[in-house]
C-alpha positions as CSV (number, residue, x, y, z in Angstrom):
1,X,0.0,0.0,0.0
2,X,1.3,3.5,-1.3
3,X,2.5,5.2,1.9
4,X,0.6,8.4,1.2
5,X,-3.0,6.0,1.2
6,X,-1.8,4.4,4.6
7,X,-4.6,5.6,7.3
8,X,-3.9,7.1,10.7
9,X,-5.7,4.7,13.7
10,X,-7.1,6.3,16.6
11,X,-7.4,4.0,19.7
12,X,-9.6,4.9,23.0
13,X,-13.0,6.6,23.5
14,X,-16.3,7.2,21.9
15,X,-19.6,8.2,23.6
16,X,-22.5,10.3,23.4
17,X,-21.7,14.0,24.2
18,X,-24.9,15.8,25.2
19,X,-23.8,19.4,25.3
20,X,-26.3,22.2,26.6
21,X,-25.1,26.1,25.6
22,X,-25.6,28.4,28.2
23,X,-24.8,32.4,28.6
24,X,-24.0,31.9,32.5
25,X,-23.1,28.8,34.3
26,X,-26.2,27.8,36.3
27,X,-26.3,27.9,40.2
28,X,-26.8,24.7,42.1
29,X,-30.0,23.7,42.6
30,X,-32.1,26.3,40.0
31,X,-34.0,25.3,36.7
32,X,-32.5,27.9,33.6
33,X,-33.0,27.5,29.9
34,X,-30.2,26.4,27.8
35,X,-29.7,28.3,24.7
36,X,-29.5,25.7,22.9
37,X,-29.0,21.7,23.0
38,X,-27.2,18.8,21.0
39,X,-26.1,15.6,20.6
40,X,-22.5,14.9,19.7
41,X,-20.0,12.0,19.4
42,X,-17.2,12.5,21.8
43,X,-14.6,10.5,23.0
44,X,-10.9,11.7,22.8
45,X,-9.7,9.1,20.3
46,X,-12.8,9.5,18.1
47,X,-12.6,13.8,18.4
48,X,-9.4,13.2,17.0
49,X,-10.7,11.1,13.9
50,X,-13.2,13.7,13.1
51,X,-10.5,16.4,12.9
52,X,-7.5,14.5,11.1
53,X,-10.4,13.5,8.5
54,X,-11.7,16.8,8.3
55,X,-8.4,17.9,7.5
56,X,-8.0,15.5,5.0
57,X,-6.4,12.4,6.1
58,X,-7.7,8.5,6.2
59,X,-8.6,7.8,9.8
60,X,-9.8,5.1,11.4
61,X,-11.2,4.4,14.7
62,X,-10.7,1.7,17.2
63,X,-12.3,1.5,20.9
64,X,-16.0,-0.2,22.2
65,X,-19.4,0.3,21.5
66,X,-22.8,-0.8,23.0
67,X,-25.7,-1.4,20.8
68,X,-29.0,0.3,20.3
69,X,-30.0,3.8,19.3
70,X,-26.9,6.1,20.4
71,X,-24.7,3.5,19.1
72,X,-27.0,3.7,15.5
73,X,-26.4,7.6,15.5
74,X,-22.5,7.4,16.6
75,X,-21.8,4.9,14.0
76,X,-24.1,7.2,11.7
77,X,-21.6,10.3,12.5
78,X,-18.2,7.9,12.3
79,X,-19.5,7.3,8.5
80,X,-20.6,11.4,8.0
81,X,-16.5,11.5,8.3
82,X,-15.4,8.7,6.5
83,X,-13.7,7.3,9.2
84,X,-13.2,3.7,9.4
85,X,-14.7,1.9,12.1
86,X,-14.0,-1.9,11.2
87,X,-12.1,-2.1,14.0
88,X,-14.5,-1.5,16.8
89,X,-15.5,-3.9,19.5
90,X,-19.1,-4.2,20.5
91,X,-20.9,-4.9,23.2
92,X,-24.8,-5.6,22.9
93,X,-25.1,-5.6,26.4
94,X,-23.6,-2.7,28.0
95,X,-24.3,0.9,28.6
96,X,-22.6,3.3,25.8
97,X,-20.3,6.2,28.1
98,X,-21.8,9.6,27.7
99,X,-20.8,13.2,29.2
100,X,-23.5,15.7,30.1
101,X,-21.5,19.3,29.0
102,X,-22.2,22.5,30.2
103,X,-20.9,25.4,27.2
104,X,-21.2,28.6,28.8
105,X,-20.8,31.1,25.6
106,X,-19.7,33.9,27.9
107,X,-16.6,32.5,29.2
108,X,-16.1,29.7,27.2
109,X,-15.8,27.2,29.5
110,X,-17.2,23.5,29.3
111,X,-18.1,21.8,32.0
112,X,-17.9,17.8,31.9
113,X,-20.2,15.3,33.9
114,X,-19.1,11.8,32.6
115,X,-20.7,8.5,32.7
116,X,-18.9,4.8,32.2
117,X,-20.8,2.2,34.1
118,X,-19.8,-1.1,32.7
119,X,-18.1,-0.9,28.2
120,X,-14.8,-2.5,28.4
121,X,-12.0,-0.9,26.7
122,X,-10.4,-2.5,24.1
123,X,-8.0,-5.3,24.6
124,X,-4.4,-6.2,23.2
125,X,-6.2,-9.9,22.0
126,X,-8.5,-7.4,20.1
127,X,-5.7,-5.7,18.8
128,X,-3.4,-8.8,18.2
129,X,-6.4,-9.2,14.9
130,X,-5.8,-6.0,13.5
131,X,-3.5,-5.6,9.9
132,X,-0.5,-2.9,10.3
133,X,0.0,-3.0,7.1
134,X,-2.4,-0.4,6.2
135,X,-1.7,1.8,8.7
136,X,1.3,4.6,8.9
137,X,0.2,6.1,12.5
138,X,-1.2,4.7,15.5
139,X,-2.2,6.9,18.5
140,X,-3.1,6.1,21.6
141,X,-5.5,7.5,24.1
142,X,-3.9,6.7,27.3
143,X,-6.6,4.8,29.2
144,X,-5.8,0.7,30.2
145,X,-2.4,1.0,30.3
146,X,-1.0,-2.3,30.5
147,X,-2.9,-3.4,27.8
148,X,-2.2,-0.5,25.7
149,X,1.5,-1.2,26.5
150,X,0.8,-4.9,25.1
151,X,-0.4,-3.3,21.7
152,X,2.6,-1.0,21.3
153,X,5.0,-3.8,22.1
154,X,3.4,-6.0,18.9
155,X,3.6,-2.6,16.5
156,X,7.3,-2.2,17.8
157,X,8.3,-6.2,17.0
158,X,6.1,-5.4,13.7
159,X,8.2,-2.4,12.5
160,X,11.3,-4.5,13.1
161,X,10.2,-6.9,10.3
162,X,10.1,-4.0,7.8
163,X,12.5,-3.5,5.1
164,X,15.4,-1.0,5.9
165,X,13.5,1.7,3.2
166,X,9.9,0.7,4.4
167,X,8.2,3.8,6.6
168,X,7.8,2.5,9.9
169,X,4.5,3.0,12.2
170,X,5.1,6.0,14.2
171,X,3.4,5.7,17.5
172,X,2.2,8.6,19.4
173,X,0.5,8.5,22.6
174,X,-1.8,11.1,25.3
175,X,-1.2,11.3,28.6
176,X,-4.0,13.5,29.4
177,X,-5.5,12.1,32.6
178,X,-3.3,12.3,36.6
179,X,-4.1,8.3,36.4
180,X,-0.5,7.0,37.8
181,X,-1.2,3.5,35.1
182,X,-0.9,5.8,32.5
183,X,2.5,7.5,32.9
184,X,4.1,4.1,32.5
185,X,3.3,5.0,28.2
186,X,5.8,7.9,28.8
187,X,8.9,5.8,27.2
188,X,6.9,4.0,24.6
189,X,5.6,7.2,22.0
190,X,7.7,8.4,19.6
191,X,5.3,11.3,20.0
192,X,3.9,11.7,23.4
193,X,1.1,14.7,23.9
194,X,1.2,15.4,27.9
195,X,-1.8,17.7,29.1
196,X,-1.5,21.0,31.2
197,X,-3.0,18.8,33.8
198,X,-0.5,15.6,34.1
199,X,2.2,18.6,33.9
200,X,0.5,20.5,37.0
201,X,0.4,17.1,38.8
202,X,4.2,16.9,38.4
203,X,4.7,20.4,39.9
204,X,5.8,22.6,36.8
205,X,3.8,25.8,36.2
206,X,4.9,25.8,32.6
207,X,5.0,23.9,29.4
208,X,8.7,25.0,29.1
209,X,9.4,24.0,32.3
210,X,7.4,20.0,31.9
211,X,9.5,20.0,28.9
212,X,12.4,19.7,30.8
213,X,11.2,17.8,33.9
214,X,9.7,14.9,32.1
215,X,12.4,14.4,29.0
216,X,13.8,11.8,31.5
217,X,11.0,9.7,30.7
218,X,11.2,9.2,27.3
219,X,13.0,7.2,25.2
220,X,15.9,8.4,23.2
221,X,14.6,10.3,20.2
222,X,11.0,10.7,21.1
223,X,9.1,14.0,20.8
224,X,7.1,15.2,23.5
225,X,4.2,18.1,23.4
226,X,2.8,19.7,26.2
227,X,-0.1,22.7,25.0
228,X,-0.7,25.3,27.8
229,X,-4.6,27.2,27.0
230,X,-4.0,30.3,26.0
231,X,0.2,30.6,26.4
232,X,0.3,28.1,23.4
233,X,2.0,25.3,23.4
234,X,5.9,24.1,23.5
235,X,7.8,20.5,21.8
236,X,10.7,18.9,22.4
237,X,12.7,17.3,19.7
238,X,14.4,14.9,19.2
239,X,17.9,16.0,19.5
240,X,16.7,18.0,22.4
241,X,15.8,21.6,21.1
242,X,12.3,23.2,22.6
243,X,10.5,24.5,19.7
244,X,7.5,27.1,20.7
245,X,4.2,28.5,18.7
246,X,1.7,31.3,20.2
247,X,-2.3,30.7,20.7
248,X,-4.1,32.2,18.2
249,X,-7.0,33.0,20.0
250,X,-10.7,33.4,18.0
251,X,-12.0,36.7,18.3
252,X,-14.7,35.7,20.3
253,X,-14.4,32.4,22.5
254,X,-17.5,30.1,21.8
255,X,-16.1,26.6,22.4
256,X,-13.9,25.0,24.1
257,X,-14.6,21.4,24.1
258,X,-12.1,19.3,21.9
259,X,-9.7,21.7,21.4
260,X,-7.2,20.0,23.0
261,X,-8.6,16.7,20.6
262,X,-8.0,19.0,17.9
263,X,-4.4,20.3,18.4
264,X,-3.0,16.9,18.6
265,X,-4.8,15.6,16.0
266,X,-3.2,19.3,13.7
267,X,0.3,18.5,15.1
268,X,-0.4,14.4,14.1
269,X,-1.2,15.7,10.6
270,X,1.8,17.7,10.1
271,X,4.4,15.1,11.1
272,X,2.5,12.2,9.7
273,X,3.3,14.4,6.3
274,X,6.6,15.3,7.2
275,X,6.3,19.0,8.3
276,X,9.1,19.9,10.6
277,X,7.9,20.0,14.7
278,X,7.6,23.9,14.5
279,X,5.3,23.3,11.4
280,X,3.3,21.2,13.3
281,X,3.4,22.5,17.1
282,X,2.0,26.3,14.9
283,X,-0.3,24.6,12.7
284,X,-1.9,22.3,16.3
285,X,-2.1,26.2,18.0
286,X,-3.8,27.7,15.2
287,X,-6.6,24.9,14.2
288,X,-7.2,24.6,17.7
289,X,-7.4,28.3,18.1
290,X,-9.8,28.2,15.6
291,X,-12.1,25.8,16.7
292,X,-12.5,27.8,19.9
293,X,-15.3,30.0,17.5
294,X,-17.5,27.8,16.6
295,X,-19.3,24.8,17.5
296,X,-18.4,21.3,17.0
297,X,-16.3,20.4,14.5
298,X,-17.1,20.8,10.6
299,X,-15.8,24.1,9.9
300,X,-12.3,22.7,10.3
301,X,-12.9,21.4,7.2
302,X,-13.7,25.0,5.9
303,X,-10.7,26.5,7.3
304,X,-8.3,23.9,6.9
305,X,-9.5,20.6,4.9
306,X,-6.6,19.4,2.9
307,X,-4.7,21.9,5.1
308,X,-5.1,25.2,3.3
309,X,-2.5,26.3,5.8
């Protein structure tokens, strides 16, 4: 398979987002009208889908599903994308995850309530079926780590068997959650996205300042990404410079939710294609940026489908 066919595989999270707009953030215990109301399909892994097929890559999608009418409308959306869903595992007999949000216009906060009862995640058996072959990327959303780790280990023994002039699967992984499991990915991305949050955890007020703390983690010659809101975002390299881009803040902040989604799935494009890390940490800071202004998702494609960058 030509290399530039070769789709990018998302593994982690879908479920229902149910996100109510407000102009103020309601007081406990009060009944207020929302502004408006929708449904949307959430889920880190599968935000990122949406956004690397919006902006023109082959994606495909790999997590659990339940059966029944929110899964008929998720799988409904996955398809309005073109994303690839042949991978997914289901389960007829569990609850699908879903987050009650709260999008107050006037700050542009969102507020998440979040729901997984019993939809197991997916497994390194389930992933020991899947073809590498047609795949040239592979994130993962950092939730069961140790089985997570089991599926990175088979890509890593996998790109071993390639010809010396064969591109290898890059793996990339998101440490987004202060879950101590998951910071045992650290030395297994080449790319690893670590959030404003994990890097609070660890004590460092700064992306700059994770950057440095947390290199000692990685393996030799990985990349690792730490976004901070509205100061931008820094990356290390791999021969150990710190790269930096700007926010580019919309004019007027409307939403916030999947932003985060939708700067690693920008930066994920630009390497994946072979932009430089300061190609890709800017173009991550300004789709985000961008999304901040409008609902959802599909304007990305306006802006930047086939990145008109």
């Amino acid at each position: 398979m030509e290399e530039r066919k070769k789709k990018i595989l998302c593994v982690g999270l879908v479920c229902l987002d149910i996100i109510n707009v407000v102009d103020k953030y309601p007081e406990e215990d009060s009944d207020s009208r929302c502004l408006s109301q929708r449904w949307q399909r959430g889920g880190n892994a599968s935000n990122s889908c949406t956004v690397l097929s919006l902006l023109g890559a082959p994606s495909a999608f790999m997590g659990s599903l339940s059966a029944g009418p929110v899964t008929d409308f998720i799988l409904e959306d996955f398809q309005k994308f073109h994303i690839d869903v042949s991978l997914v595992s289901k389960h007829a007999q569990c609850a699908l995850p879903a987050s009650v949000v709260v999008s107050n216009i006037s700050t542009g906060s969102r507020t998440i309530l979040h729901m997984n009862r019993d939809l197991p995640e997916v497994t390194a058996a389930d992933f020991s079926k899947v073809d590498l072959h047609q795949f040239k990327w592979i994130h993962w959303e950092g939730r069961n780590a140790e089985e997570q780790l089991k599926m990175i280990q088979r890509v890593v023994a996998f790109n071993a068997t390639l010809p010396r002039q064969q591109q290898r699967i890059t793996v990339s992984v998101e440490i987004e959650k202060t879950r101590e499991p998951l910071y045992q990915l650290f030395p297994h991305g080449d790319v690893v996205f670590v959030s404003k949050d994990v890097a609070r955890h660890f004590g460092f007020l700064s992306a700059a300042a994770a950057l440095k703390g947390l290199r000692g983690r990685l393996k030799p010659g990985a990349v690792l990404v730490c976004a901070w809101a509205e100061e931008g975002a820094d990356a290390l390299g791999p021969d150990g410079s710190v790269v930096h881009s700007d926010a580019f803040p919309p004019e007027t902040l409307v939403d916030t939710l999947g932003a985060g989604d939708t700067f690693n799935s920008a930066v994920i494009y630009t390497l994946s294609n072979g932009g430089s890390l300061q190609d890709a940490l800017t173009f991550g800071c300004r789709v985000a940026g961008r999304k901040c202004g409008f609902h959802g998702y599909d304007d990305i494609g306006k802006y930047f489908g086939n990145s008109k960058q």
